[in-house]
ZAZA-409615 format. One record per residue (C-alpha): residue number from 0; residue in three letters; chain; x, y, z. Coordinates in nm, 4 decimals, decimal comma. Example, Ala and Ser with C-alpha at 12.3 -4.5 7.8 and 13.67 -1.06 7.14 Angstrom:
REM residues 2
seq / type / mol / px / py / pz
0 / ALA / A / 1,2300 / -0,4500 / 0,7800
1 / SER / A / 1,3670 / -0,1060 / 0,7140
This chain:
REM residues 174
seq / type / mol / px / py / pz
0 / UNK / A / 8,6810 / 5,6298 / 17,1319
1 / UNK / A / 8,8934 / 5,9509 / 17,0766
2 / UNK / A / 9,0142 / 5,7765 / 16,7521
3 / UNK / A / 8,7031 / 5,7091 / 16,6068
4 / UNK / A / 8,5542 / 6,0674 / 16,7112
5 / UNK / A / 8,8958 / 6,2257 / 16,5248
6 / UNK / A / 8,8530 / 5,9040 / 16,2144
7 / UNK / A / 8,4706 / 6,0500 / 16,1663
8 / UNK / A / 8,5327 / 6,3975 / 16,1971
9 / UNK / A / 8,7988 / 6,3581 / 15,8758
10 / UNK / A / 8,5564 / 6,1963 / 15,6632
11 / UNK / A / 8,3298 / 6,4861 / 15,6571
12 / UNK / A / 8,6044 / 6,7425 / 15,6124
13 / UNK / A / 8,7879 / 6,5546 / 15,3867
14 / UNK / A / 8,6332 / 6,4911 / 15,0297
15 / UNK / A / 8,6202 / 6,1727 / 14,9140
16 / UNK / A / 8,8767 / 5,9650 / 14,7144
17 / UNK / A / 8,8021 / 5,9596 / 14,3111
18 / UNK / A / 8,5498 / 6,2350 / 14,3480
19 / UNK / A / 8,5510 / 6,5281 / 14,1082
20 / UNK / A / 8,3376 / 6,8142 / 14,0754
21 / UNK / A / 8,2688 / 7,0053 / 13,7501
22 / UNK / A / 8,1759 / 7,3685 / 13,6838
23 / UNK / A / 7,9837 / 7,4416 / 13,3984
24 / UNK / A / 8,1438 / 7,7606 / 13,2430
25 / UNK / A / 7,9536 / 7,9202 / 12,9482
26 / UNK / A / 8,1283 / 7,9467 / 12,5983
27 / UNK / A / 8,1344 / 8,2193 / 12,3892
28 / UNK / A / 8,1631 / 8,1892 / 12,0433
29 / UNK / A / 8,1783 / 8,5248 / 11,7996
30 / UNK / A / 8,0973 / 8,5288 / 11,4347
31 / UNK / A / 8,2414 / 8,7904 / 11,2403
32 / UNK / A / 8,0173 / 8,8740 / 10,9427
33 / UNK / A / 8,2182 / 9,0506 / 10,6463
34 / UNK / A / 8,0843 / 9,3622 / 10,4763
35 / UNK / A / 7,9111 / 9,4114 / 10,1187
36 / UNK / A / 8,1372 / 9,5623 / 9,9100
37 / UNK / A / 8,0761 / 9,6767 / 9,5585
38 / UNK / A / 8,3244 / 9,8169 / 9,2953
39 / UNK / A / 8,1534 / 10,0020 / 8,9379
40 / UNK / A / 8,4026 / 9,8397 / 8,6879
41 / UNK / A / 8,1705 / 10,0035 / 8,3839
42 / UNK / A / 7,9075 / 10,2142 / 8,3298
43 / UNK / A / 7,7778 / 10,3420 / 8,0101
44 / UNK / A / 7,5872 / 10,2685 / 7,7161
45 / UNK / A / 7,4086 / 10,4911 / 7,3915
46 / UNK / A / 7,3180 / 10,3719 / 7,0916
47 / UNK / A / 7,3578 / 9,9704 / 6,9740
48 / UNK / A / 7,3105 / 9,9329 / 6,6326
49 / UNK / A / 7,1015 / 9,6139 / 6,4782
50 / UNK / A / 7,3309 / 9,3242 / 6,4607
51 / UNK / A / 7,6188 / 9,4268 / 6,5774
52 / UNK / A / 7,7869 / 9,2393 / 6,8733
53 / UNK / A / 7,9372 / 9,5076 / 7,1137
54 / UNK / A / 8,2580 / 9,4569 / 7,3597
55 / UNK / A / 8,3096 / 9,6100 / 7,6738
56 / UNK / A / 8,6581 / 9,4806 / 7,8128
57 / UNK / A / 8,6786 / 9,5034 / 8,1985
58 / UNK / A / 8,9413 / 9,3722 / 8,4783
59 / UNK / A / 8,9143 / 9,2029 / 8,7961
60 / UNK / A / 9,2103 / 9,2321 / 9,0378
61 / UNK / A / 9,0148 / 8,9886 / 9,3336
62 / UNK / A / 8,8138 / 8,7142 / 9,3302
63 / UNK / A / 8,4564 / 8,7436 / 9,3774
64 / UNK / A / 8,1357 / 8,8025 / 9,1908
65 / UNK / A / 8,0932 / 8,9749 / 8,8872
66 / UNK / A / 7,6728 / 9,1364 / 8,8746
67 / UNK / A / 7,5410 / 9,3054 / 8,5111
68 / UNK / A / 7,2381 / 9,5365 / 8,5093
69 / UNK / A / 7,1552 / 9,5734 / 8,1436
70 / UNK / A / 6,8665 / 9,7571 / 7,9655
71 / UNK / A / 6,7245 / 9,8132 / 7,6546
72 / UNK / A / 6,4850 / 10,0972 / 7,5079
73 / UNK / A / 6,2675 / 9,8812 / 7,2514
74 / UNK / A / 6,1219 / 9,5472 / 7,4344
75 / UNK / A / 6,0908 / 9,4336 / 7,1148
76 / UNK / A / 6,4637 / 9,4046 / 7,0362
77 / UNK / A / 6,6643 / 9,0251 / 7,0949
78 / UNK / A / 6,9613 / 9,1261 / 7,3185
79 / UNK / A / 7,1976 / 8,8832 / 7,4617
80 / UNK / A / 7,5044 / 8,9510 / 7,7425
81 / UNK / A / 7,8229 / 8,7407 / 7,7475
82 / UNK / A / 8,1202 / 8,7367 / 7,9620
83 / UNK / A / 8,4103 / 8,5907 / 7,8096
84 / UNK / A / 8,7686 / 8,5534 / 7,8896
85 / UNK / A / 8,9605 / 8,8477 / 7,6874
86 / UNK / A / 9,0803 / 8,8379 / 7,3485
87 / UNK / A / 8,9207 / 8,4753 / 7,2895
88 / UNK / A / 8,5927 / 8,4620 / 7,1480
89 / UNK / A / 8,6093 / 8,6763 / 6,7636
90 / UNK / A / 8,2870 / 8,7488 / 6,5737
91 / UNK / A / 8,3589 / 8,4785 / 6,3404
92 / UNK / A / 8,3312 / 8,1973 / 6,6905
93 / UNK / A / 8,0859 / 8,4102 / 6,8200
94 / UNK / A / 7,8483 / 8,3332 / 6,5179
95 / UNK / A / 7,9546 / 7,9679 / 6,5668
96 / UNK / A / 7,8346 / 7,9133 / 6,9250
97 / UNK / A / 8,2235 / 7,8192 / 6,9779
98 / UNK / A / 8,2913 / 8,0599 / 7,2280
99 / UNK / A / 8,3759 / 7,9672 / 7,6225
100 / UNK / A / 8,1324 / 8,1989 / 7,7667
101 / UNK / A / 8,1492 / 8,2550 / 8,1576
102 / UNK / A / 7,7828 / 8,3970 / 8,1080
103 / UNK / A / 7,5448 / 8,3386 / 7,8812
104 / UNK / A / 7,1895 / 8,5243 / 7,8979
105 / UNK / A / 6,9708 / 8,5139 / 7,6124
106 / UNK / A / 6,6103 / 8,5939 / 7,7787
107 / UNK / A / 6,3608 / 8,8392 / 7,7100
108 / UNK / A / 6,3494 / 8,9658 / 8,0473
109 / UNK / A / 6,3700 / 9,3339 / 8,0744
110 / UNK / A / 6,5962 / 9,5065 / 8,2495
111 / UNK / A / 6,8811 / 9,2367 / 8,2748
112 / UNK / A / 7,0179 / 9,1338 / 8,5988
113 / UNK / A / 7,2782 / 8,8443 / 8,6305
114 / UNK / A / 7,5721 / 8,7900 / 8,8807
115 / UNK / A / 7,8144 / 8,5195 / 8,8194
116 / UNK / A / 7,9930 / 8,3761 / 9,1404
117 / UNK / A / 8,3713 / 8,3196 / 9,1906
118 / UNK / A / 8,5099 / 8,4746 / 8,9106
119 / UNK / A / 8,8691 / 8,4775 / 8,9585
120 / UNK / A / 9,1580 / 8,7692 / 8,8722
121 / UNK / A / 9,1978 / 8,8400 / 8,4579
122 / UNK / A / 9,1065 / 9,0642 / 8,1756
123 / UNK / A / 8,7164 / 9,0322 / 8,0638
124 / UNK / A / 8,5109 / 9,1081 / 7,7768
125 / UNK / A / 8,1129 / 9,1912 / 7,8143
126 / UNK / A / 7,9669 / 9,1039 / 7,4697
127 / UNK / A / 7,6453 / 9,2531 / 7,4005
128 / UNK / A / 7,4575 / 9,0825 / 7,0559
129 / UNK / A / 7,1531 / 9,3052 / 6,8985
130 / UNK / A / 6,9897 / 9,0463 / 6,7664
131 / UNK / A / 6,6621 / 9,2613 / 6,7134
132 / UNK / A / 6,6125 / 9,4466 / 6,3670
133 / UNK / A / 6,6043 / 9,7880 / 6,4937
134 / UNK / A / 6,8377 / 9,9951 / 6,6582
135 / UNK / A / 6,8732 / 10,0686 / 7,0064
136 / UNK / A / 6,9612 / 10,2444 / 7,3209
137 / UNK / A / 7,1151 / 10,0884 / 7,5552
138 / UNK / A / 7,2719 / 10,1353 / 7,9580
139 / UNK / A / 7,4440 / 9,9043 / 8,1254
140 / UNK / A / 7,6523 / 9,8662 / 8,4311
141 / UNK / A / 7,9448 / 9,6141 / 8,5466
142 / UNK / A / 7,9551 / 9,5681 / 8,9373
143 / UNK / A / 8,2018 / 9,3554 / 9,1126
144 / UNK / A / 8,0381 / 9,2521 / 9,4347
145 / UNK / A / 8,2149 / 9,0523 / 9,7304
146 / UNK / A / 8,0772 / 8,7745 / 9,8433
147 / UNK / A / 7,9068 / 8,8808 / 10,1279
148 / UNK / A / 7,6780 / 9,0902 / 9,9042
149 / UNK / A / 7,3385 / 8,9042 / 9,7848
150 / UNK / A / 7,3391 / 8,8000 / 9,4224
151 / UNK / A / 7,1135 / 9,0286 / 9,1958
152 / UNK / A / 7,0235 / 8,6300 / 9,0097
153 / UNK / A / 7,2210 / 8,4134 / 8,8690
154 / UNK / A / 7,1983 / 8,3575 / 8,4723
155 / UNK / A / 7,2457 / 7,9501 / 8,3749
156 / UNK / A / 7,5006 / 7,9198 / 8,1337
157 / UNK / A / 7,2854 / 7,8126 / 7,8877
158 / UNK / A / 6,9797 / 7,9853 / 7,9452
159 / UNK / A / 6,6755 / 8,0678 / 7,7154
160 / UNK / A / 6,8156 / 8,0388 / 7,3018
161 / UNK / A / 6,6127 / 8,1161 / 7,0598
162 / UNK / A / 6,5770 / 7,9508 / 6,7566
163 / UNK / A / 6,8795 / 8,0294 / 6,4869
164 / UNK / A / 6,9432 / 8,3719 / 6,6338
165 / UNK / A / 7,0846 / 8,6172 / 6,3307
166 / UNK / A / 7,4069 / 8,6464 / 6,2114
167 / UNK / A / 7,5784 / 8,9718 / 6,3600
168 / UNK / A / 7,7678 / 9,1503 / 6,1325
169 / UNK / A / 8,0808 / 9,3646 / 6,2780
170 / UNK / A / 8,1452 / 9,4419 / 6,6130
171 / UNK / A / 8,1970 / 9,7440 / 6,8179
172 / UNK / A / 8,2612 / 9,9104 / 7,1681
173 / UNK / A / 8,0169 / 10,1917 / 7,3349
């Protein structure tokens, strides 16, 4: 009788054979959100003459998101913005649609804002076309924007064309 008192006793103390028990410990998980960060690569502007295709060369050192504010004084006036690698898109391809543009904006939408995503490290060139018949005054600024920071739009690379825009006839810088 001893034996079986002892025998019962140990199989309450003792737990079980092939038992486990779990403990439910909560996870933590951390998201680190990276900052906006914005670099002025150009501002300016003044007058853009009638027809005349302006360059604005520019560089990017690190990859991320190139945003254009543009405006114009008469509403009137046909502007388009370009981006283009540097050095490979003369007047002469220009006025040929031949050009490999990175942006393309032709809209009537006043002021301009466009961002193009993931643009990688080189030497740029902002091309700015007149296509109006009067001159102009113009402002316009080049911001390189991480990609944490929200896109002012983005511009389709072929967006609104008109119809047989005009020839331009020399180019220029502001």
């Amino acid at each position: 009788m001893r034996k079986l008192a002892l025998v019962a006793c140990l199989a309450f103390a003792l737990p079980g054979c092939g038992s486990s028990t779990t403990t439910n410990t909560p996870v933590t998980t951390t998201t680190t959100t990276l900052p906006c960060t914005q670099a002025i690569l150009f501002q300016g502007g003044g007058a853009h003459q009638s027809r005349i295709l302006v360059r604005v060369p520019f560089t990017i050192a690190t990859p991320g998101r190139l945003d254009i504010i543009f405006d114009w004084t008469i509403a009137a006036n046909l502007f388009g913005i370009y981006v283009v690698s540097a050095g490979t898109c003369s007047l002469d391809q220009f006025n040929a649609g031949s050009c490999n543009f990175l942006l393309r904006s032709e809209t009537l939408t006043k002021p301009r804002k466009v961002s193009v995503p993931n643009m990688t490290t080189g030497n740029y060139e902002m091309l700015v076309a007149n296509f109006g018949s009067q001159d102009d005054s113009v402002t316009t600024q080049i911001i390189f924007s991480s990609s944490a920071c929200p896109p002012l739009a983005t511009a389709p690379l072929a967006g609104e064309r008109w119809v047989a825009p005009p020839r331009l006839k020399a180019t220029s810088r502001y």
